[in-house]
N, C-alpha and C positions, 0 to 999 in steps of 0.2 A: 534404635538407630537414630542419631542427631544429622539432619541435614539443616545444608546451608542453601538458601535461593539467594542470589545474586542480583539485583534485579528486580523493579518493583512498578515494570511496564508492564502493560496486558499479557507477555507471555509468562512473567513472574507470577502474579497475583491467579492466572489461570494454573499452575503448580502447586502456590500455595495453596486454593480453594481445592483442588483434590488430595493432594496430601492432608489438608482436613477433614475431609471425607473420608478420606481411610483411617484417618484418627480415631473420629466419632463413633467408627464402625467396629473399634477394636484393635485396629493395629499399634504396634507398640511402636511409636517413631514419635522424634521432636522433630521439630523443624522452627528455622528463623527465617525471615525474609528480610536483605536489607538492599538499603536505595542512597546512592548520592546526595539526592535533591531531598528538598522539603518537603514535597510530596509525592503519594505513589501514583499511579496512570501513566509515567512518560508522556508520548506525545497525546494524549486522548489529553481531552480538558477542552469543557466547553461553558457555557455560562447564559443560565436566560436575562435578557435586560427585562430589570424590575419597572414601571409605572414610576412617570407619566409615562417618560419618551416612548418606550415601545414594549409594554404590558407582555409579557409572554415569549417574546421574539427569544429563539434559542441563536446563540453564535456558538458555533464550533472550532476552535482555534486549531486542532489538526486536524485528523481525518475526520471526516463524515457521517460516515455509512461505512457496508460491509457487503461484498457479494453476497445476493441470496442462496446463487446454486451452492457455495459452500456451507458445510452445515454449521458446522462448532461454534458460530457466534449466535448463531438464532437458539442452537442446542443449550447453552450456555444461559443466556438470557429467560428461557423458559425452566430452566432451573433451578434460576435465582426465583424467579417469582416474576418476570418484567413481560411474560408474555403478554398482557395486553397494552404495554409498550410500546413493540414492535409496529414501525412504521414504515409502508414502499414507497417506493422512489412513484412520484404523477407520469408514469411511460408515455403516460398519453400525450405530455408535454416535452418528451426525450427529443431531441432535436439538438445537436450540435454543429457551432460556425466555427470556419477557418477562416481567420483574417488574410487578405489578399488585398496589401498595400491600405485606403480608410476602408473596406467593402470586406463585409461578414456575408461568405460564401457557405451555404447548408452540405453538409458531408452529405455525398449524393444518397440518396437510399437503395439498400441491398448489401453497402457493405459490412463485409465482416471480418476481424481483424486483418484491416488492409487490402481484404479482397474483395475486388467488384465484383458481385455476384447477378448483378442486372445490366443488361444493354442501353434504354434510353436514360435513364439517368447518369449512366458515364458515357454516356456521349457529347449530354446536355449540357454537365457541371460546365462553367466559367472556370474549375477549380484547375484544371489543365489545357494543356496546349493539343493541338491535332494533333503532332506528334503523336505525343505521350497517350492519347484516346485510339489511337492506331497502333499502338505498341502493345496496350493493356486489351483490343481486341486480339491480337496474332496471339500471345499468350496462350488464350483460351487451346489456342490449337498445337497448344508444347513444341513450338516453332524453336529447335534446340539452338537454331542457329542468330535465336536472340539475347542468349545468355551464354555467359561463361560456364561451364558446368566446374560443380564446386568438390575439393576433390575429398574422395569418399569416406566417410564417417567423422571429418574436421569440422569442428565447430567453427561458424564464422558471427559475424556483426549482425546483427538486424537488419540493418542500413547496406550492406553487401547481399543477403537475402534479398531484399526490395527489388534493390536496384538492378539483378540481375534477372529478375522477370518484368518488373516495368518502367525502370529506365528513374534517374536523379530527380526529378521531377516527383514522382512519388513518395522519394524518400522525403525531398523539403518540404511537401504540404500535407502528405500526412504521418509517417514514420516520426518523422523528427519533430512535430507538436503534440500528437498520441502518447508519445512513450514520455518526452519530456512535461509531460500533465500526469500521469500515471507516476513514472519512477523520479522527475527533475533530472533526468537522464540523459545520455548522448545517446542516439540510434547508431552511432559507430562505433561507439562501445558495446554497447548491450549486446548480450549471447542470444543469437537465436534458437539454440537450443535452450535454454534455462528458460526466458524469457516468451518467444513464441513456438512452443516444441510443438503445436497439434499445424503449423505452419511445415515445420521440417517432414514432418510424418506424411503430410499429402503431396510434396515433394519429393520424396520416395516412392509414393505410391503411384503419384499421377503422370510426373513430370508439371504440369501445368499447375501451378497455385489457383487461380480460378476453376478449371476444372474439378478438382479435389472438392475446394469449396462447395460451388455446385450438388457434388454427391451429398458431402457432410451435411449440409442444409435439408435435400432430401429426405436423409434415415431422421433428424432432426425431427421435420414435419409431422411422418409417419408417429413419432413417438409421441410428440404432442397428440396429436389426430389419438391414439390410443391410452394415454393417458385420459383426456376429456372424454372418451367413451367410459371409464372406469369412475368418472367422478373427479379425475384431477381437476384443478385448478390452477390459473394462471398466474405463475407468480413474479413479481417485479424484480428487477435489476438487482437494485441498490434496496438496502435494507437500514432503518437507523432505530432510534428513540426517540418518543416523542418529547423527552426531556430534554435531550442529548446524552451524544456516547458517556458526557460524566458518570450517568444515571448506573452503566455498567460498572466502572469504577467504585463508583461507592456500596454498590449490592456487592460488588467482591471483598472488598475492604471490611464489610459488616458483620461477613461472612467468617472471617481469619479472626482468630483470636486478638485483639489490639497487643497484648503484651508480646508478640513474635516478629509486627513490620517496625523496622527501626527505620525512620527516616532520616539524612541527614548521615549516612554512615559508607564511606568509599573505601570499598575494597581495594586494598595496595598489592598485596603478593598471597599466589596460592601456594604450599609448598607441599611433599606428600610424603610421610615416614611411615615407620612400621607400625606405628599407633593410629595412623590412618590421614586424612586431611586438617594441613592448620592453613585459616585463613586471616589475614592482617592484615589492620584497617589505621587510614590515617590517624597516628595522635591517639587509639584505642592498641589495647592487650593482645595476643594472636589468640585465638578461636580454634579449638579442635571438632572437627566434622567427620562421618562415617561416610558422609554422599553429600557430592554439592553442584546444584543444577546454576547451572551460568546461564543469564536469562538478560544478557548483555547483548549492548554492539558489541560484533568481532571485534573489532579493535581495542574496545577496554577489554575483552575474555583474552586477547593477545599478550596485552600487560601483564594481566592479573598472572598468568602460566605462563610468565617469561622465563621461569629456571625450571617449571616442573618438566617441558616438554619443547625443547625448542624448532623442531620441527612444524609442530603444533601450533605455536604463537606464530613460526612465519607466514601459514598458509593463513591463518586467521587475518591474521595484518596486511595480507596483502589483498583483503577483500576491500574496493572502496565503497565510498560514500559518498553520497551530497545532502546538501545542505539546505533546509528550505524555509521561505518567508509566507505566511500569511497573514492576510491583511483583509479584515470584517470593516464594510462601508455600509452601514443603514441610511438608507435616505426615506422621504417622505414620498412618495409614488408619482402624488401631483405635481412632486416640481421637476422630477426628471422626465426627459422624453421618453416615447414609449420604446421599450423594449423588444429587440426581434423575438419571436416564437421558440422559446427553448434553452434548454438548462443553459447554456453560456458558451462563451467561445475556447477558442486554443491560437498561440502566437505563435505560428515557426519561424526558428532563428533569422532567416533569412529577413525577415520587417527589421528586425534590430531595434527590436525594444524591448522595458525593462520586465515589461508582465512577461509571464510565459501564460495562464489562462487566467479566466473566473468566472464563477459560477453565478447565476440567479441562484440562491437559495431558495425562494420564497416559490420558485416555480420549481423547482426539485422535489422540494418535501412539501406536501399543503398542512395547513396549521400548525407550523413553526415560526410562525410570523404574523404578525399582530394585523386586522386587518388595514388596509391602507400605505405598506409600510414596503419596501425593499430592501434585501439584502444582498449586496456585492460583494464575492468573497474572492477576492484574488491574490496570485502566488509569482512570488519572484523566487529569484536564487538559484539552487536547483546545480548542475555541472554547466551550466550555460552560463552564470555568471553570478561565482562564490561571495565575489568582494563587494558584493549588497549587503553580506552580511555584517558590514565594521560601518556600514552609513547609518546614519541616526533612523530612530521612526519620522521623524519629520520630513528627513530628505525620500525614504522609502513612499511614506503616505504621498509627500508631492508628485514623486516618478507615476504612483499610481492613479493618481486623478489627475496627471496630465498624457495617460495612457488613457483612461477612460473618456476624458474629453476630446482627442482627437477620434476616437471610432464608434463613441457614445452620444458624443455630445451632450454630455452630463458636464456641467460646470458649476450647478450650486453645491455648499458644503454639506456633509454628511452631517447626521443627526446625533452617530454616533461612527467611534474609530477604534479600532485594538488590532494592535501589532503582536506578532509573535514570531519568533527566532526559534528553529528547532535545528541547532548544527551538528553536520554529523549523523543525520537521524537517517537516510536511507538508504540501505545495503545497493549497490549496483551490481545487478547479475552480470558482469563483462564477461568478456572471451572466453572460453576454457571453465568457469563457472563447475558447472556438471560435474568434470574433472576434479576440480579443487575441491568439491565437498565432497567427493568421494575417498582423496585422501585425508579431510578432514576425519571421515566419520572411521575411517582405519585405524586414525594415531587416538583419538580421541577414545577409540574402544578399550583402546591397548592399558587404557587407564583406568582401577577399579571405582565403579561408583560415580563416574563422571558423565555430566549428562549437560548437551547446548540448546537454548531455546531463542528464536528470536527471529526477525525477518530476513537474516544474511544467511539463511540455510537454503531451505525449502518453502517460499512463499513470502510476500511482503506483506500482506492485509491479514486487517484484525482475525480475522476466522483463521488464518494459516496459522498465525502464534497461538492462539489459545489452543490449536489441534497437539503443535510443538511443545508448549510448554505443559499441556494434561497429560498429554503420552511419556511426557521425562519423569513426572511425578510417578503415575501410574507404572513405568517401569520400576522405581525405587520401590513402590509399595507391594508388586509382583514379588522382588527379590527377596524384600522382609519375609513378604508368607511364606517363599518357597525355603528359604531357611531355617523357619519355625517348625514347617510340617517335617525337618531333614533330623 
């Protein structure tokens, strides 16, 4: 069997490396991987700064880190060999601001996804008005007669979810800077089924979103509590390497036979005959395939299956995207003021400005950063405001340190600066989401040997692809054996 991966970001290269694994192991399959761009990782790519300036300092040009609770990147990484790599998030420095007008206001504590789970500190925050702290207590008591009831099993927005148990107010201070830090997203977009589904579920259950909370917090505790009876351990947030996420990339890449990742090579049209899949690339011959995993954005796998399946390409094309800027500012520690307590803030739309957050690095991760040294890592773009993406790095980097000097009061120049443009790069779960990939995975069944991996399915972070893209391999290598043993 000759497949073809498409595709040569984290859920590609996670395809590839099991489809090698099953090689190794005996089965009888070829496979190629090929990529657009020059090189493979997509958005992962990060880069330590060499000596003098800042000895060791890791910048991470797109993501981060990885949730811990899910497994497949930590699974993955101890794999390859990088388990003593792996590095947590400093929890103990986990502390997130919403800017409110110059004032970084601390997300009260207790909450969890968007639900205040505690009474004096949402009482206390400055982050709301009496109203709104009087709205978010009656709540608690599924006062039906403060919400719309939404009508039954209709997906709706995030930002309609909110605002129907605690009123607009919650949606523009934290709905709409949480999800647009997370996805570069609209909270009136985004599905709250796709998006926040364990939010829908206690909503069913409870009627009240803090109540619900409430309970889930409880059995939570309980687990913990008996977990630590047994020996567990407490484990952090955010998960990364101490290299940076490059570090995975290249253990992948090392991994794959060099003569199979063609870099440099854009897939044009898929088409499908009786001899099986041909695939054709700009300016290159077409290519005959037995199975080929598409480890693309929707939107190129839209293209690519424009005549195989046109059902298939619309729903694909009709999944969007946004687009996102980051922007690494190393400064010298001594000459910036100091720092509030904690990973970094978040800008809801409502201030009208050009950041949406940024992070402390250097308080996220410990020993990513040379001592003495800060790193600011912040993001514009996003569906809040695309047309950053056509302004120079010079005008982005200015927007950006005159964003930081009105609420930092940072005003000497950085030590060092690197821009990065990633257009297109993040699937938006909207309306109806659920829906759409369910008749995704219908028409795409209907087609022998075709398999999608990528963040526009099921999941947006590193661990969700590589789950996506080992389970498409590992089906093709199922199908081989179960054909051999027939």
């Amino acid at each position: 069997m000759r497949i073809a991966i498409v595709g040569a970001g984290i859920a590609g290269l996670a395809a590839a490396y099991e489809l090698e694994q099953a090689r190794r192991q005996g089965a009888e399959l070829d496979y190629d991987i090929y990529e657009s761009a020059s090189r493979p990782g997509g958005v992962i790519s990060s880069r330590v700064v060499p000596s003098p300036c800042a000895d060791g300092t890791v910048l991470e040009h797109g993501p981060d880190s990885f949730l811990t609770e899910k497994p497949a990147a930590i699974e993955l990484c101890r794999e390859l060999g990088l388990g003593d790599q792996l590095l947590g998030s400093d929890d103990a420095q986990r502390r997130t601001f919403i800017l409110v007008g110059r004032r970084l206001v601390p997300l009260p504590d207790g909450l969890m996804f968007l639900v205040p789970t505690r009474l004096v500190p949402t009482l206390t925050t400055p982050l709301f008005d009496p109203i709104t702290k009087l709205r978010m207590g009656l709540e608690y008591l599924a006062m039906g007669w403060l919400r719309r009831a939404r009508p039954g099993g209709e997906d709706e927005s995030v930002a309609s979810l909110v605002r129907r148990h605690y009123g607009q107010a919650v949606v523009d201070r934290l709905a709409d800077p949480l999800l647009s830090g997370i996805y570069g997203g609209d909270a009136e977009q985004l599905s709250a089924q796709s998006v926040l589904p364990a939010l829908v579920r206690l909503e069913a259950e409870y009627g009240s979103l803090t109540r619900g909370m409430l309970a889930a917090r409880k059995k939570q505790h309980a687990a913990q509590q008996t977990g630590a009876q047994h020996g567990g351990q407490h484990r952090t947030i955010f998960t990364t390497l101490r290299g940076g996420l490059q570090q995975l990339v290249d253990a992948l890449v090392a991994r794959i036979d060099p003569a199979r990742l063609h870099c440099g090579f854009s897939a044009d049209l898929l088409t499908l005959d009786a001899s099986g899949w041909r695939l054709r690339f700009h300016g290159e011959p077409t290519e005959r395939f037995d199975a080929v995993i598409l480890a693309t954005p929707a939107w190129v796998a839209a293209r690519i299956l424009r005549e195989v399946h046109g059902p298939l390409g619309q729903e694909l094309a009709a999944i969007p995207y946004s687009s996102s800027i980051t922007v690494n500012l190393l400064y010298d520690e001594a000459e910036i003021p100091p720092l509030p307590p904690g990973f970094g803030f978040l800008v809801p739309s409502v201030e009208r400005r050009a950041m949406l957050a940024c992070t402390f690095v250097h308080r996220k991760f410990p020993g990513r950063t040379a001592p003495g040294k800060a790193v600011l890592r912040c993001f514009a773009g996003g569906m809040r405001d695309e047309s950053m993406m056509e302004e120079s790095d010079e005008e982005i980097v200015r927007r950006m340190r005159e964003d930081l000097r009105g609420i930092l009061s940072i005003a000497c120049m950085p030590q060092v600066v690197e821009v990065r443009r990633w257009p297109r790069s993040m699937a938006q779960y909207s309306v109806g989401h659920a829906a759409r990939i369910t008749r995704i995975r219908e028409y795409a069944g209907a087609l022998p040997r075709l398999h999608l991996a990528g963040n526009a399915y099921d999941g947006i972070g590193i661990s969700d692809c590589i789950r996506l893209g080992r389970a498409a391999a590992g089906a093709l290598a199922q199908s081989l054996q179960r054909a051999a043993v027939r």
